[in-house]
N, CA and C atoms of all chains as a GROMACS GRO file, in nm:
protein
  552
    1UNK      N    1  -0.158   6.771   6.285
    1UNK     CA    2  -0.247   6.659   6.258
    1UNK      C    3  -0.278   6.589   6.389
    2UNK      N    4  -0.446   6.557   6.432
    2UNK     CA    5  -0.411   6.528   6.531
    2UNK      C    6  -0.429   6.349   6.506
    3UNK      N    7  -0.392   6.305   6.650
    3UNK     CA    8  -0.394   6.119   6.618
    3UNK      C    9  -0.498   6.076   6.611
    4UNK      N   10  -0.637   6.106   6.685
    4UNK     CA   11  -0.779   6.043   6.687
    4UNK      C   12  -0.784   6.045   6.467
    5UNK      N   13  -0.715   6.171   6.394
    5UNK     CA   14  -0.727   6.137   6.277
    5UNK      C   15  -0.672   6.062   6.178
    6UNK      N   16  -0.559   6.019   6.248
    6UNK     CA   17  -0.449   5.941   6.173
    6UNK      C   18  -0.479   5.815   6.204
    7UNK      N   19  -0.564   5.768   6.300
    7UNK     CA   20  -0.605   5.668   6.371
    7UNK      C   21  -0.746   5.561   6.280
    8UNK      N   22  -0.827   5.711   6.254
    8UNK     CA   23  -0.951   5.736   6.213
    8UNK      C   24  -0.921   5.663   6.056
    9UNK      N   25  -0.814   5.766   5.983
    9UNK     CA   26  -0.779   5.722   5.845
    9UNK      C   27  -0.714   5.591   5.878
   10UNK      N   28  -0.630   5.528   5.928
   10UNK     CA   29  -0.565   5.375   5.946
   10UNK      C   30  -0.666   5.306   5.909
   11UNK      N   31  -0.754   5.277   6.024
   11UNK     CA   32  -0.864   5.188   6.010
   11UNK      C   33  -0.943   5.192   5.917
   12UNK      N   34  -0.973   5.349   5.878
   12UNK     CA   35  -1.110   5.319   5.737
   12UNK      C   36  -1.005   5.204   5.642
   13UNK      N   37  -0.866   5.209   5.637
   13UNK     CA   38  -0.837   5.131   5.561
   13UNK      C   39  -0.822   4.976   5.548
   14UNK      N   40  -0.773   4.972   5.703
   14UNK     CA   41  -0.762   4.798   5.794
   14UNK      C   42  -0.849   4.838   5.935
   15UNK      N   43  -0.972   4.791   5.869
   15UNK     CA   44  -1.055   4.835   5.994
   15UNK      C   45  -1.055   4.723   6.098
   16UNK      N   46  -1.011   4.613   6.061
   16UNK     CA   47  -0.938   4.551   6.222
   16UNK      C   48  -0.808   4.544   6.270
   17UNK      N   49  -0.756   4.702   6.254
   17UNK     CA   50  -0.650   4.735   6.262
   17UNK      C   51  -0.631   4.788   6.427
   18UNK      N   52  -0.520   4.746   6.538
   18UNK     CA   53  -0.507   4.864   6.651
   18UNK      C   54  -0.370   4.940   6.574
   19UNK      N   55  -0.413   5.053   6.660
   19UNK     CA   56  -0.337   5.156   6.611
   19UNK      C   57  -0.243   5.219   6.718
   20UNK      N   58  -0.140   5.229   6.759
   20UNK     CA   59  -0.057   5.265   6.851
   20UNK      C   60   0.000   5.385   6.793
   21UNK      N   61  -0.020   5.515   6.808
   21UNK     CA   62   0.028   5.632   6.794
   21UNK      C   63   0.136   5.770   6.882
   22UNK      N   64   0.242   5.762   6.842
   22UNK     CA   65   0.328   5.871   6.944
   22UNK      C   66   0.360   6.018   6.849
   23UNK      N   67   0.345   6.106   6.906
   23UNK     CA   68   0.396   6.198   6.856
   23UNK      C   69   0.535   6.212   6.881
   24UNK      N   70   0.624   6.209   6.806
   24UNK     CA   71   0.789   6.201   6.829
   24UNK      C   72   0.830   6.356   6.910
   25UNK      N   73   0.776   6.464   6.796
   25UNK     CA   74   0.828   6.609   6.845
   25UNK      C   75   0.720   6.676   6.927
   26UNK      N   76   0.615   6.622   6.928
   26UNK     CA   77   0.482   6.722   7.002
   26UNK      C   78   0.456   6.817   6.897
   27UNK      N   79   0.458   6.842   6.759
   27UNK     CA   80   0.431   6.934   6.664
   27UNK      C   81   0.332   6.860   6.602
   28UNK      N   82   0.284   6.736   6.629
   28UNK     CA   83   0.176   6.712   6.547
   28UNK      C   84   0.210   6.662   6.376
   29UNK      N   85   0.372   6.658   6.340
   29UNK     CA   86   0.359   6.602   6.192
   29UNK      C   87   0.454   6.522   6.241
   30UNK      N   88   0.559   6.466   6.311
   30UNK     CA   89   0.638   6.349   6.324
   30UNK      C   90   0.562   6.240   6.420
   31UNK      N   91   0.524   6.129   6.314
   31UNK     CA   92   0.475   6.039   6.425
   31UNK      C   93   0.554   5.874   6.405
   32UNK      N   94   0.503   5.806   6.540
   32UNK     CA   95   0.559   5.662   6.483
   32UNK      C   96   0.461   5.576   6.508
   33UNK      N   97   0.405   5.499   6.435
   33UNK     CA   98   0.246   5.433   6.411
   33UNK      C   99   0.322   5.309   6.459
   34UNK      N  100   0.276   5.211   6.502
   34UNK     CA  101   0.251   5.103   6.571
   34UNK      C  102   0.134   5.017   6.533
   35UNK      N  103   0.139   4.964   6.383
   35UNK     CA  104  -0.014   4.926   6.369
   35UNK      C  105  -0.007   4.715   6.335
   36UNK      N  106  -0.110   4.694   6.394
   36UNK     CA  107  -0.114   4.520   6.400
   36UNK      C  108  -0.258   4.529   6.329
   37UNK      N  109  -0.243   4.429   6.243
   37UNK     CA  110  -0.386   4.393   6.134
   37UNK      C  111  -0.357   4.249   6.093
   38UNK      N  112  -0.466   4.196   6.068
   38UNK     CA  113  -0.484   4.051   5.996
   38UNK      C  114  -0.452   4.068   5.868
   39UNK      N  115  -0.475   4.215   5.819
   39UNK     CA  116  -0.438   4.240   5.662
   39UNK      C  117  -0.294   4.247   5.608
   40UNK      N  118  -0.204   4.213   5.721
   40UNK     CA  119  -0.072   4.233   5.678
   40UNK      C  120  -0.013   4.093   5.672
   41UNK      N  121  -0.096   3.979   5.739
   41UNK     CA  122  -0.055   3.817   5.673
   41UNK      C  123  -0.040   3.809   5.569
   42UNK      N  124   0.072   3.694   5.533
   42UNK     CA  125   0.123   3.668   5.465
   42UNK      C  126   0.188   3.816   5.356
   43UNK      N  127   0.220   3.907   5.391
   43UNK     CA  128   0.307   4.044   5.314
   43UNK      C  129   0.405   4.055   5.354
   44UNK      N  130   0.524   4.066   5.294
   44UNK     CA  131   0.608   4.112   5.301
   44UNK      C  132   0.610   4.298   5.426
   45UNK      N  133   0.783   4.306   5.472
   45UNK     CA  134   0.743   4.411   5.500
   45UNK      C  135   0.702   4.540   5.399
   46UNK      N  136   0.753   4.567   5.302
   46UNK     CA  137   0.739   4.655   5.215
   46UNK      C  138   0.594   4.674   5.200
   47UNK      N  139   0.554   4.555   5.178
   47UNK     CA  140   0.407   4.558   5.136
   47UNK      C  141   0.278   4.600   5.230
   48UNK      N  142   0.346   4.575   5.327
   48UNK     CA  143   0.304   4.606   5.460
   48UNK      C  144   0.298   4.726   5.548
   49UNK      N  145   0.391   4.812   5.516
   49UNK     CA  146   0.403   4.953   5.514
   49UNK      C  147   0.365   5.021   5.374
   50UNK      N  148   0.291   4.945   5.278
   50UNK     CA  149   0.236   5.051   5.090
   50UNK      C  150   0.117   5.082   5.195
   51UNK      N  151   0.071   4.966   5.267
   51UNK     CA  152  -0.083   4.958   5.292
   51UNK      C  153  -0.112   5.075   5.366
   52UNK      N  154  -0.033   5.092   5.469
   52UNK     CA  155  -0.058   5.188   5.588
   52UNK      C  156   0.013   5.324   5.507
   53UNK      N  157   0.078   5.338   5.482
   53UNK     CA  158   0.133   5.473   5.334
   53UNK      C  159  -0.028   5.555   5.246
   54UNK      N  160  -0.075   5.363   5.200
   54UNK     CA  161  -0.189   5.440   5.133
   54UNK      C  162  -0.303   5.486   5.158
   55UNK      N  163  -0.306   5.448   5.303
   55UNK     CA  164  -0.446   5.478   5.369
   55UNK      C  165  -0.396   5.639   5.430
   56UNK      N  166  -0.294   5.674   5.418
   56UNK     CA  167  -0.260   5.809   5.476
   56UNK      C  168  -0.199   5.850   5.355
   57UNK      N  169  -0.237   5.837   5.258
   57UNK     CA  170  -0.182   5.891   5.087
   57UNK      C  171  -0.158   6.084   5.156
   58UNK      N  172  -0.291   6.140   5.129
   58UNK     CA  173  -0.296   6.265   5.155
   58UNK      C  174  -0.238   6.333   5.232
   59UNK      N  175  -0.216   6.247   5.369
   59UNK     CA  176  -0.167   6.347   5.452
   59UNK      C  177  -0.042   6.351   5.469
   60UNK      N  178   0.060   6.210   5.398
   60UNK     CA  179   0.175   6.181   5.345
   60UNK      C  180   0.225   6.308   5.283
   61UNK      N  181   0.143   6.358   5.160
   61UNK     CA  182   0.234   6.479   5.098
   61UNK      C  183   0.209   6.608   5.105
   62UNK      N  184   0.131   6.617   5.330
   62UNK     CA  185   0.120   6.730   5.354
   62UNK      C  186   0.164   6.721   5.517
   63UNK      N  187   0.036   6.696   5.601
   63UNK     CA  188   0.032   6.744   5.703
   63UNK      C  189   0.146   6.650   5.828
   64UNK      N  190   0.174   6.532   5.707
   64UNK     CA  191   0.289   6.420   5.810
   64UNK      C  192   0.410   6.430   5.717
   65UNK      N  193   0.514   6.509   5.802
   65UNK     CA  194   0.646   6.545   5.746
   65UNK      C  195   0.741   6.366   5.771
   66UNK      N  196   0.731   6.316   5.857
   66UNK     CA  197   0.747   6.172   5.887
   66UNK      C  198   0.678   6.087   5.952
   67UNK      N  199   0.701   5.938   5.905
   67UNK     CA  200   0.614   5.844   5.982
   67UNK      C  201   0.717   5.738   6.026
   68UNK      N  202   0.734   5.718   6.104
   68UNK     CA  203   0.778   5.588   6.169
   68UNK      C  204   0.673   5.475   6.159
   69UNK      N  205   0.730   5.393   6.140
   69UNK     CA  206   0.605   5.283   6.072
   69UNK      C  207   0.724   5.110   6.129
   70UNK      N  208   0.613   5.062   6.234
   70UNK     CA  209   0.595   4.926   6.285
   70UNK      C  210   0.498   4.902   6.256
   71UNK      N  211   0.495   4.746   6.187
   71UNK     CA  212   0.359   4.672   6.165
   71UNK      C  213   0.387   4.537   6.126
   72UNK      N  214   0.280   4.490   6.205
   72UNK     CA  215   0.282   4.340   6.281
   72UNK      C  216   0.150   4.259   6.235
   73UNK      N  217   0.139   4.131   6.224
   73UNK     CA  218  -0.005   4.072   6.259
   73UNK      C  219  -0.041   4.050   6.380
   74UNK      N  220  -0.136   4.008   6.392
   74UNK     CA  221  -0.183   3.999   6.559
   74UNK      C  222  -0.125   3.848   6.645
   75UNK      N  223  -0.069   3.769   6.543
   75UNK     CA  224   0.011   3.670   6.627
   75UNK      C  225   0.130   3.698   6.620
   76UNK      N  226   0.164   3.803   6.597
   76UNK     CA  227   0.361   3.829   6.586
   76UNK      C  228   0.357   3.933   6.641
   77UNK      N  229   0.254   4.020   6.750
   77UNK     CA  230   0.303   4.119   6.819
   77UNK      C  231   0.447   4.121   6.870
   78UNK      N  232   0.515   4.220   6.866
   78UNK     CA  233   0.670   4.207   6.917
   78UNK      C  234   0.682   4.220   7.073
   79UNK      N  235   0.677   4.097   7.119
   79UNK     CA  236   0.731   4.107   7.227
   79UNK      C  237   0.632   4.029   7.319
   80UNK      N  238   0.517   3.996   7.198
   80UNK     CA  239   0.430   3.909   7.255
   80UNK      C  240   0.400   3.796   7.176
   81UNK      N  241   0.491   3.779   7.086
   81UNK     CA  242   0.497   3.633   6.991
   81UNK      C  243   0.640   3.563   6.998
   82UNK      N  244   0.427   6.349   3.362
   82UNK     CA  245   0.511   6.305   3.462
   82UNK      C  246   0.669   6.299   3.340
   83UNK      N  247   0.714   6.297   3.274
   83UNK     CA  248   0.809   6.262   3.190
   83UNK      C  249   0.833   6.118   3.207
   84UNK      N  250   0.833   5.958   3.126
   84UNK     CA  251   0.850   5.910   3.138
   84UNK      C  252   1.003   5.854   3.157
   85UNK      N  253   1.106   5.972   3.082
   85UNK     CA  254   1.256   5.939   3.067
   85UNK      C  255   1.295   5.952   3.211
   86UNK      N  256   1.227   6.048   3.286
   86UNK     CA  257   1.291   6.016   3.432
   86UNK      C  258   1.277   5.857   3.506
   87UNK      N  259   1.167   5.806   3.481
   87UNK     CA  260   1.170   5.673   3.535
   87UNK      C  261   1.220   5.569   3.478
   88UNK      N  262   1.274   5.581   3.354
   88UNK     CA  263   1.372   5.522   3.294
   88UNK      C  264   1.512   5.574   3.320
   89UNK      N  265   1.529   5.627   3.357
   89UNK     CA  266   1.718   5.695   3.401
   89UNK      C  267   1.690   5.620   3.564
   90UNK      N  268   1.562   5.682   3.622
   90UNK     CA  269   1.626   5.583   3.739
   90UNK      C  270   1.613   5.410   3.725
   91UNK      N  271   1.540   5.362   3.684
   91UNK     CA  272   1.565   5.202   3.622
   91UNK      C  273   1.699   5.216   3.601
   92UNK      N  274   1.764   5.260   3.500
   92UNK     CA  275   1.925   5.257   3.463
   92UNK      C  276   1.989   5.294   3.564
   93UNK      N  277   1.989   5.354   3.670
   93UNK     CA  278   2.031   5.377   3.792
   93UNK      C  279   2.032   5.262   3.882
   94UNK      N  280   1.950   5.240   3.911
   94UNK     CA  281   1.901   5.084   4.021
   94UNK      C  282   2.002   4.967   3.969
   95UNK      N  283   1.981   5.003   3.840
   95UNK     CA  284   2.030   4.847   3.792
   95UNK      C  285   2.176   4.830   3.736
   96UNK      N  286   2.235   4.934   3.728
   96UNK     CA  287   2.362   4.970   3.681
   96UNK      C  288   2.435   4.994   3.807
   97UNK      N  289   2.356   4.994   3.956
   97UNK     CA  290   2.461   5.015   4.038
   97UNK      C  291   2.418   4.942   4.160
   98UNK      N  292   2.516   4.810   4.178
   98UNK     CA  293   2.468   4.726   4.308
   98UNK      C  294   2.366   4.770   4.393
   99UNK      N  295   2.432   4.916   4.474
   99UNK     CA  296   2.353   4.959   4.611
   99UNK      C  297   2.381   5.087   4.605
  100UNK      N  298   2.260   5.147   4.586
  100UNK     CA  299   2.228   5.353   4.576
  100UNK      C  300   2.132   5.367   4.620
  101UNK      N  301   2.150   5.457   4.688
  101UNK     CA  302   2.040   5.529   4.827
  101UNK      C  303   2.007   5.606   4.742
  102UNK      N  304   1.845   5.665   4.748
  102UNK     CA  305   1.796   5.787   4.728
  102UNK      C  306   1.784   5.870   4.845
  103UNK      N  307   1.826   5.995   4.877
  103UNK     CA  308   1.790   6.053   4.985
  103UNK      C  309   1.824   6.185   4.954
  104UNK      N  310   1.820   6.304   5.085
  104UNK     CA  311   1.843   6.395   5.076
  104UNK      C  312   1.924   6.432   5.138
  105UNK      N  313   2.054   6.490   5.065
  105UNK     CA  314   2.143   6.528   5.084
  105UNK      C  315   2.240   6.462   5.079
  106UNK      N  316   2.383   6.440   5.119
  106UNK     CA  317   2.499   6.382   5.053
  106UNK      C  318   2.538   6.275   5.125
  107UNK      N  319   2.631   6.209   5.056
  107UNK     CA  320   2.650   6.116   5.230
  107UNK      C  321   2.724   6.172   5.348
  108UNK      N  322   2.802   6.269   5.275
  108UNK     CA  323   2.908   6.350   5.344
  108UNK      C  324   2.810   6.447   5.469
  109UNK      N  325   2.717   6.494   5.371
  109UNK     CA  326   2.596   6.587   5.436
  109UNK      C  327   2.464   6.580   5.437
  110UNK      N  328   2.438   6.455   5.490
  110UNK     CA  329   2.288   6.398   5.484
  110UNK      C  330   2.184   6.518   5.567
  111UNK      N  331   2.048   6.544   5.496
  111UNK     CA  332   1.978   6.698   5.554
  111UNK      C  333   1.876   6.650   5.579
  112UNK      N  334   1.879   6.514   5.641
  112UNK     CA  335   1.752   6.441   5.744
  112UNK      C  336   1.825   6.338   5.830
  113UNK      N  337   1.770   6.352   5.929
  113UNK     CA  338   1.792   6.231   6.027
  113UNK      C  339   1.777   6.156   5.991
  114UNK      N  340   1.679   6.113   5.894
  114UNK     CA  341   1.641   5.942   5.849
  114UNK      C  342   1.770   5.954   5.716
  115UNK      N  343   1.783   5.974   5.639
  115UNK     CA  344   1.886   5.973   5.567
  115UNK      C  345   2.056   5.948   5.636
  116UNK      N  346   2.055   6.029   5.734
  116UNK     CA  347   2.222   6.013   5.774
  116UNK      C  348   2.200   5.853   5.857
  117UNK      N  349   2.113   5.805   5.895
  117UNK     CA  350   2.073   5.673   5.943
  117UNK      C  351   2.084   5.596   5.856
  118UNK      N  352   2.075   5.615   5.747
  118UNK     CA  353   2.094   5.507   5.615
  118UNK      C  354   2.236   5.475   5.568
  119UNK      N  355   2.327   5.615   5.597
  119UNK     CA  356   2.452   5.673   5.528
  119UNK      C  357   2.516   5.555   5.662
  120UNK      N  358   2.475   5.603   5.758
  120UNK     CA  359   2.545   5.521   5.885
  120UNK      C  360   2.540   5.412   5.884
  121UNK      N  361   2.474   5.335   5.860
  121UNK     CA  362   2.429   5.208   5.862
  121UNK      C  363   2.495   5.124   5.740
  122UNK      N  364   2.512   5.159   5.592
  122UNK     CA  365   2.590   5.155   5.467
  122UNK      C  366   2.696   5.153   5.493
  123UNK      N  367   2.786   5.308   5.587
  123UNK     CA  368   2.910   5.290   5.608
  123UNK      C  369   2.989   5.180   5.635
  124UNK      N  370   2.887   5.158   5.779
  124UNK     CA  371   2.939   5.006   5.853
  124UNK      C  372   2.917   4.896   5.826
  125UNK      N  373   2.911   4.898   5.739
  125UNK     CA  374   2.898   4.776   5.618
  125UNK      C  375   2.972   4.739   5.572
  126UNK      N  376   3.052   4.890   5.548
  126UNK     CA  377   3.162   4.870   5.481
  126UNK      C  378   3.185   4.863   5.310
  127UNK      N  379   3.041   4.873   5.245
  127UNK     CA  380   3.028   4.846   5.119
  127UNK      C  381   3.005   4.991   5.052
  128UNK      N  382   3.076   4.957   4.885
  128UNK     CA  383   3.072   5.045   4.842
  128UNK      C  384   2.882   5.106   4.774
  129UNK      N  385   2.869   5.210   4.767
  129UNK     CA  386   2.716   5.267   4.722
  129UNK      C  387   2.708   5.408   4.653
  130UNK      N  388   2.600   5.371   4.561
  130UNK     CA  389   2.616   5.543   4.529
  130UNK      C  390   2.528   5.600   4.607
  131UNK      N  391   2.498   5.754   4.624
  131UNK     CA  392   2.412   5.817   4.661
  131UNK      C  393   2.310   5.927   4.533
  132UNK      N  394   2.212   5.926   4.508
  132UNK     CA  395   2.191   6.056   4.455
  132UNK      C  396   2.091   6.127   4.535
  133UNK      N  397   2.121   6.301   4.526
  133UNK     CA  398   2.050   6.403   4.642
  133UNK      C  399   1.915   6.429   4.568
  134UNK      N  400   1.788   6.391   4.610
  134UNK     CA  401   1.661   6.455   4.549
  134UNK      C  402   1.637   6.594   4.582
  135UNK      N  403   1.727   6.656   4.735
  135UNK     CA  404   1.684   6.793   4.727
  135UNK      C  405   1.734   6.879   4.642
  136UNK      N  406   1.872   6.832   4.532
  136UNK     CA  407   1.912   6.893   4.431
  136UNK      C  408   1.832   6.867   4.315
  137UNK      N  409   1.743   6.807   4.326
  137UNK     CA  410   1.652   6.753   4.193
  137UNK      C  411   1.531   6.740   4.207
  138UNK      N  412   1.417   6.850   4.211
  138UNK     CA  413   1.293   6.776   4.228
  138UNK      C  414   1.182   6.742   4.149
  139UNK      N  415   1.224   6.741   4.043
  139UNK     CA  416   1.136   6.605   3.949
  139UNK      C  417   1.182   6.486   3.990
  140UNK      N  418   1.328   6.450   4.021
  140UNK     CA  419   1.353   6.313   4.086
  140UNK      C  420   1.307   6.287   4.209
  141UNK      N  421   1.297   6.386   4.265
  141UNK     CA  422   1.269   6.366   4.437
  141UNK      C  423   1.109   6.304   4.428
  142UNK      N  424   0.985   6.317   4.321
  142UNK     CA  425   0.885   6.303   4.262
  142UNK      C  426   0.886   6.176   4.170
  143UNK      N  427   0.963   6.145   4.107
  143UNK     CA  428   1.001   6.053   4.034
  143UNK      C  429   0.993   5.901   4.133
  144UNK      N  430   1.079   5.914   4.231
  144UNK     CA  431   1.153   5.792   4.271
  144UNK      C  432   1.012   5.765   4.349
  145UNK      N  433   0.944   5.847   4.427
  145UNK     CA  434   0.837   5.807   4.502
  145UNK      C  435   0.710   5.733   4.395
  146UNK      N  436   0.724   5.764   4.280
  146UNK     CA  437   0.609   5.694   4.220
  146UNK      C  438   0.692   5.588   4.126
  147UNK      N  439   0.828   5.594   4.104
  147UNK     CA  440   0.835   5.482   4.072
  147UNK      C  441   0.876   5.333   4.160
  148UNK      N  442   0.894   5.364   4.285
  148UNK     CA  443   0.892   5.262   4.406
  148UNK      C  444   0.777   5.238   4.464
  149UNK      N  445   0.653   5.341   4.442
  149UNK     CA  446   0.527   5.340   4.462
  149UNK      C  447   0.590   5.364   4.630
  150UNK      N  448   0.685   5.440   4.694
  150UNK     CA  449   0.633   5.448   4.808
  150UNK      C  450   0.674   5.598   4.878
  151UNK      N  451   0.599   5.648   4.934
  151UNK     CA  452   0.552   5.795   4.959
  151UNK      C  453   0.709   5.872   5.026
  152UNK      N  454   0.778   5.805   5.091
  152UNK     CA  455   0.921   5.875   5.132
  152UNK      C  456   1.046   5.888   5.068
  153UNK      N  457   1.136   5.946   5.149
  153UNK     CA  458   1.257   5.926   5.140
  153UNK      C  459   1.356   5.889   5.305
  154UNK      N  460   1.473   5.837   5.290
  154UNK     CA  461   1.560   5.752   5.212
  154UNK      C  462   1.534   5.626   5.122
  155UNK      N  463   1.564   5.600   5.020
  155UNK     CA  464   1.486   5.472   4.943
  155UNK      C  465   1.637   5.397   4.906
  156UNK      N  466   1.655   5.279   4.966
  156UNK     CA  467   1.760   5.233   4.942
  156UNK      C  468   1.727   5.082   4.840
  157UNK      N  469   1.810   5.106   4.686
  157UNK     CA  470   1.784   4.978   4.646
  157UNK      C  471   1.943   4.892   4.612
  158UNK      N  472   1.878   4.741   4.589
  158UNK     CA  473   2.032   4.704   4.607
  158UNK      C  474   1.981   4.588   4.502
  159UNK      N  475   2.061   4.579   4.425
  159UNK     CA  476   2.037   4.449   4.294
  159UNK      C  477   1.949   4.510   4.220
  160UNK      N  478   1.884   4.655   4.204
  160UNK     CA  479   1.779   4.686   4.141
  160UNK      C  480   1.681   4.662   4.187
  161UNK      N  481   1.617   4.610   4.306
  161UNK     CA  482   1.553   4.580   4.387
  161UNK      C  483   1.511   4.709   4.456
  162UNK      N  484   1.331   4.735   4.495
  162UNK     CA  485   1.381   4.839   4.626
  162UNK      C  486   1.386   4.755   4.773
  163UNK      N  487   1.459   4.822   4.884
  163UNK     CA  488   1.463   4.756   4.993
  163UNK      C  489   1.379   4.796   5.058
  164UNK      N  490   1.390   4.916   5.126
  164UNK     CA  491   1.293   4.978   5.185
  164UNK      C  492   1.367   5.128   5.211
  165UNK      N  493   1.256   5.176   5.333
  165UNK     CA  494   1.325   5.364   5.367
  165UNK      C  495   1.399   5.267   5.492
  166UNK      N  496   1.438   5.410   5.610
  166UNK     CA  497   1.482   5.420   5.701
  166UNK      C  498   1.452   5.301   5.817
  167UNK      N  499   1.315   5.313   5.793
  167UNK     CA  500   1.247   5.234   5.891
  167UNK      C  501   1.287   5.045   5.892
  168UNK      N  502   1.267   5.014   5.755
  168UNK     CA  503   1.301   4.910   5.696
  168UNK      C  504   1.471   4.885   5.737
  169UNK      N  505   1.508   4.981   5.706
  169UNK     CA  506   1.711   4.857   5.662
  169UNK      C  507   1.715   4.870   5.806
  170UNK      N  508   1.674   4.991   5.906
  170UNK     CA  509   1.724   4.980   6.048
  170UNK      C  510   1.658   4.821   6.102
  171UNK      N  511   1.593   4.824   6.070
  171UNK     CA  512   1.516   4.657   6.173
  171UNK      C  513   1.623   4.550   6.082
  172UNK      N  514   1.612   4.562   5.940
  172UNK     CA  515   1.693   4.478   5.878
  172UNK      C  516   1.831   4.430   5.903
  173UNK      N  517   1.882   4.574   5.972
  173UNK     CA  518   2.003   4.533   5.980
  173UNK      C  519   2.046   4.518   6.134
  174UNK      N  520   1.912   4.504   6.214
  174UNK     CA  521   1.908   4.475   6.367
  174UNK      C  522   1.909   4.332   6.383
  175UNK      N  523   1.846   4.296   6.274
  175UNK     CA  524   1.801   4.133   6.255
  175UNK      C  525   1.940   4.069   6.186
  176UNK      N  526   1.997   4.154   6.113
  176UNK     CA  527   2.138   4.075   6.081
  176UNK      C  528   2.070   3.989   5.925
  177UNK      N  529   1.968   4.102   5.888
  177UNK     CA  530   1.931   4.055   5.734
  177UNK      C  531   2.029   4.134   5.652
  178UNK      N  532   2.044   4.245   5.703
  178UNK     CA  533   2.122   4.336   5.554
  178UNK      C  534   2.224   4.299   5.501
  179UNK      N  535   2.357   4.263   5.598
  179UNK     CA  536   2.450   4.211   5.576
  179UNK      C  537   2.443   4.125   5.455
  180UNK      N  538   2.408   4.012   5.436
  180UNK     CA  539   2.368   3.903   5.332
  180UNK      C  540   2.299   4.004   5.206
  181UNK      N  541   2.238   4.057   5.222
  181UNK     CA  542   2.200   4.132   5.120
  181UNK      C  543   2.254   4.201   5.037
  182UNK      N  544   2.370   4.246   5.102
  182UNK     CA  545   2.430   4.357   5.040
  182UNK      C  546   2.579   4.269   4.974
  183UNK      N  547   2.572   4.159   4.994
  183UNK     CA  548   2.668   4.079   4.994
  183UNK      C  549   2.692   3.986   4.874
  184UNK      N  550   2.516   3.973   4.851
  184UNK     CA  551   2.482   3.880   4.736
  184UNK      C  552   2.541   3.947   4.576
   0.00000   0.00000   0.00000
């Protein structure tokens, strides 16, 4: 899977979303997303990782064997709030 | 989907303080994100059940749509879900889990 698509799908979902993407193994299905949106105010974390889960529904129960999942609003960046 | 499976795990959640869903045992966890959960539980010090979805996969199917969330390890505690891997590790970096597991 590559990231310009995992990137691509994030945003169609929180399209004022940045997206920070690493490939963990270099195989293209372990990644760890890094994503900051206005859409995750006021959510819980749980709720906060359904969002970014469901905008990658599909590729969840194929082409991404794991996701590492950080997500922030844009005034609680870590390490910059 | 059989509905009795998502009712056995309801009776599961709620019949037992704190049970991980994951794969594989605690003894022999068969993911990195799972033995991260087992580790993290240990040193807790609290007691938990485990059940293995790779021995079961209508449950391994089950638990993801009845937590509504796409992975595994799924750790719940009070019948509550908490979260996967990603979740209790920050949780318990922050010195939230502790209290949680406590209540």
């Amino acid at each position: 899977m590559r990231k310009e698509d995992i990137q691509r799908k994030i945003q169609a979902a929180l399209p004022d979303a940045t997206v920070e993407l690493r490939d963990l193994t270099g195989g293209g299905d372990h990644w760890e997303a890094t994503v900051v949106s206005r859409a995750f105010e006021g959510k819980g974390v749980v709720e906060q990782h359904r969002l970014v889960y469901a905008a990658l529904a599909e590729e969840m129960r194929g082409p991404i064997h794991a996701l590492t999942l950080k997500t922030s609003t844009p005034a609680r960046v870590p390490g910059k709030g | 989907m059989a509905e009795d499976i998502l009712q056995k795990i309801k009776n599961d959640v709620t019949s037992n303080k704190v049970i991980l869903y994951m794969k594989g045992t605690k003894a022999l966890p068969q993911c990195g994100f799972s033995a991260r959960v087992v580790d993290i539980l240990n040193r807790h010090g609290v007691g938990y059940e485990t059940r293995n979805v790779l021995a079961d996969p209508e449950l391994r199917e089950a638990i993801k749509r009845f937590s509504n969330w796409p992975t595994l390890p799924q750790l719940y505690v009070n019948g509550s879900f908490v979260g996967g891997c990603d979740i209790v590790t920050e949780m318990d970096q922050k010195g939230e889990l502790a209290p949680l597991l406590k209540q």
